[in-house]
C-alpha positions in Angstrom: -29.2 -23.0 8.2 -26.8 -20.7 9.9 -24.5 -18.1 8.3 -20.9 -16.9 10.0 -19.8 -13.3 8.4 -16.0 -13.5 7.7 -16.2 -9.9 8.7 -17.8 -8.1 11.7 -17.5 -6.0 14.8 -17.0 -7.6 17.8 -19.6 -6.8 20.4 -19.8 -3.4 21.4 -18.7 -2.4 17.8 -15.4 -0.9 18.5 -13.0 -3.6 16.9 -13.6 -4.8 13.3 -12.6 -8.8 13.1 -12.1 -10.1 9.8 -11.6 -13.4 9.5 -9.2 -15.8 7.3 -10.7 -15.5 3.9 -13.0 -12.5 4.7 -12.4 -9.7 2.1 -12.9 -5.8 2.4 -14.7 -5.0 -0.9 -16.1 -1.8 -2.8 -19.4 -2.8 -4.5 -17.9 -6.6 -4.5 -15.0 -6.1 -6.7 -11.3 -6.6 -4.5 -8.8 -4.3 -5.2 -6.9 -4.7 -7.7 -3.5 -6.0 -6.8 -0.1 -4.1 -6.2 3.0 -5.4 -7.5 6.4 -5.2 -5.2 8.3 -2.5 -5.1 11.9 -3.0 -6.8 14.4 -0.8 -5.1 17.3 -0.3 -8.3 19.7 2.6 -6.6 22.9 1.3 -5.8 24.9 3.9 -3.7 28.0 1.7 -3.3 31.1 3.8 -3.0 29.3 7.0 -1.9 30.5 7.3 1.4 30.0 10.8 3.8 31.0 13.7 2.4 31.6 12.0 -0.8 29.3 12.9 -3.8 27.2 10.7 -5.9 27.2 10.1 -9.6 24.4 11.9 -11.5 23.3 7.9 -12.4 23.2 7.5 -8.7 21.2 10.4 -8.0 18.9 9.4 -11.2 18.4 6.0 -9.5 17.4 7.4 -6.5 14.5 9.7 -8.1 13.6 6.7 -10.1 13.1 5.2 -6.6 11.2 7.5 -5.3 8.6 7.6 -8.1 8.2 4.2 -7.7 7.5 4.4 -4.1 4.9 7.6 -4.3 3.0 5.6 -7.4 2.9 2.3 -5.1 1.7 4.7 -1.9 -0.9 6.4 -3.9 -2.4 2.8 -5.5 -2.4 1.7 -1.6 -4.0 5.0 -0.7 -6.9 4.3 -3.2 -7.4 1.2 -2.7 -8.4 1.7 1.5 -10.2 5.2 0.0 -12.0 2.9 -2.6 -13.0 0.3 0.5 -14.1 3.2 2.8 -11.3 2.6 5.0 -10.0 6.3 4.4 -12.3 9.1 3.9 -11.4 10.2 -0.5 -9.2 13.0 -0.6 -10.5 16.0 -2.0 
């Protein structure tokens, strides 16, 4: 009986290969998964030099929120695999 890792260095150690249906794991348990981003500013009619609306510039913070909170899960989720060293 033989036994092909899904995941492995290739010789010499300085490439890691993982193969289709290998998984990165901490302790066994996959990450838990992110949902997509929804992008909801609409900035139609602000042109240069024009201002936006205050439910514009809302939007836009909304927006940015969302992004930090999906780049943090992401962040923690390759720091929870070992692929980033935890921030301290």
């Amino acid at each position: 009986m033989s036994y092909n890792a899904k995941i492995y260095n290739k010789q010499g150690g300085d490439e890691l290969v993982i193969e289709d249906g290998g998984k990165i794991t901490e302790a066994g348990i996959q990450a838990s998964t992110i949902d997509d981003l929804t992008i909801t500013a609409d900035l139609t009619g602000v042109a240069d030099g024009t201002d936006m609306t205050a439910t514009q510039a809302s939007a836009i913070e909304t927006d940015l929120a969302a992004v930090a909170a999906k780049l943090n899960a992401v962040l923690a989720a390759l720091e929870g695999v070992g692929i980033l060293a935890k921030a301290s």
